[in-house]
C-alpha positions as CSV (number, residue, x, y, z in Angstrom):
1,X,-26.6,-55.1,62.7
2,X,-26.6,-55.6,66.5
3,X,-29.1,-57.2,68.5
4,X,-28.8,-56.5,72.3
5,X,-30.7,-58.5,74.7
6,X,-31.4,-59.1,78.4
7,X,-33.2,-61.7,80.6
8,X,-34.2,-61.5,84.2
9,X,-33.5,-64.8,85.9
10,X,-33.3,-66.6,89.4
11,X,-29.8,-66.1,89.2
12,X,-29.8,-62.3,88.1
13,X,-29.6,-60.0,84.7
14,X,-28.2,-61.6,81.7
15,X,-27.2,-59.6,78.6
16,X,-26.0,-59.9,75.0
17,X,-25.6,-59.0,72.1
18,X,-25.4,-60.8,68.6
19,X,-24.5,-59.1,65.6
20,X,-24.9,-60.1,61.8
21,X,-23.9,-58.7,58.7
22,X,-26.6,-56.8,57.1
23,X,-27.2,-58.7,54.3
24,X,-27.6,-62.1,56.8
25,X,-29.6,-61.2,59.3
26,X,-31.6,-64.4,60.2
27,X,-35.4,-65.1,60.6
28,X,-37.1,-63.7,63.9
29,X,-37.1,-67.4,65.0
30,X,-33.5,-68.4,64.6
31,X,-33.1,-65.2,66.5
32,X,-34.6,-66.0,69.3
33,X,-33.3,-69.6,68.9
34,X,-29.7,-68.0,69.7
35,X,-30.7,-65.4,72.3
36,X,-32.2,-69.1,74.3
37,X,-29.2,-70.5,73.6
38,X,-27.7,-68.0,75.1
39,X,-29.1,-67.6,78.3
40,X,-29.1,-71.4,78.6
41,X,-25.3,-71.7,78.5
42,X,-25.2,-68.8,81.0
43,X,-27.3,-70.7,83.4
44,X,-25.5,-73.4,82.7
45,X,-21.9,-72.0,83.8
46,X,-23.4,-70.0,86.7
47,X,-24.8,-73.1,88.3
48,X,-22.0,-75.7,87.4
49,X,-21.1,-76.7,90.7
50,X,-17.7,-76.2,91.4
51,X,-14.5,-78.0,91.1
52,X,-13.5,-79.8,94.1
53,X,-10.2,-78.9,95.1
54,X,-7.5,-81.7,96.2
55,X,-6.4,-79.9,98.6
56,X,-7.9,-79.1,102.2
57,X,-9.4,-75.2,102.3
58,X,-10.1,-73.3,105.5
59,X,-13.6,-71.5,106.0
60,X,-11.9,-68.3,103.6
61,X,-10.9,-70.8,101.0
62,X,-7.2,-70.8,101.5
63,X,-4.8,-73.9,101.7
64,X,-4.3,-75.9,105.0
65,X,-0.8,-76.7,105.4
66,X,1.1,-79.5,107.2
67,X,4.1,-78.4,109.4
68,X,6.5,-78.6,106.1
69,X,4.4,-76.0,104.6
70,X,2.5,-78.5,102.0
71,X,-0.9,-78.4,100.9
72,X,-2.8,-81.1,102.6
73,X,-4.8,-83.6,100.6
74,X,-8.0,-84.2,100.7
75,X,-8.7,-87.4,102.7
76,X,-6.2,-87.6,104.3
């Protein structure tokens, strides 16, 4: 059995599916117990912030480099 699903949030559409054999299909509230779940790891990974990078980035995101052709460091 399939069980698709969607949320409207802040951050846009989010949809799923789960599926379960149909001789285990759980109780509505585990259900919607995993479609939360869900959604909250979603949210969760769209607003991770993001990695800092160790190296220095121009405005597009691409590598500054030194007159060798290096990646610059960040603090430096």
């Amino acid at each position: 059995m399939q069980i698709v699903f969607e949320f409207e949030t802040q951050y846009g559409k989010f949809c799923d599916a789960l599926y379960f054999a149909d001789d285990a299909i759980p109780d509505d509230a585990t259900i919607e117990a995993m479609k939360q779940e869900r959604l909250s790891n979603w949210i969760a990974a769209v607003t991770a912030p993001s990695p800092v990078s160790k190296y220095q980035r121009d405005e597009n995101g691409n590598l500054i480099l030194d007159a060798n052709g290096d990646p610059i460091p960040t603090g430096v």
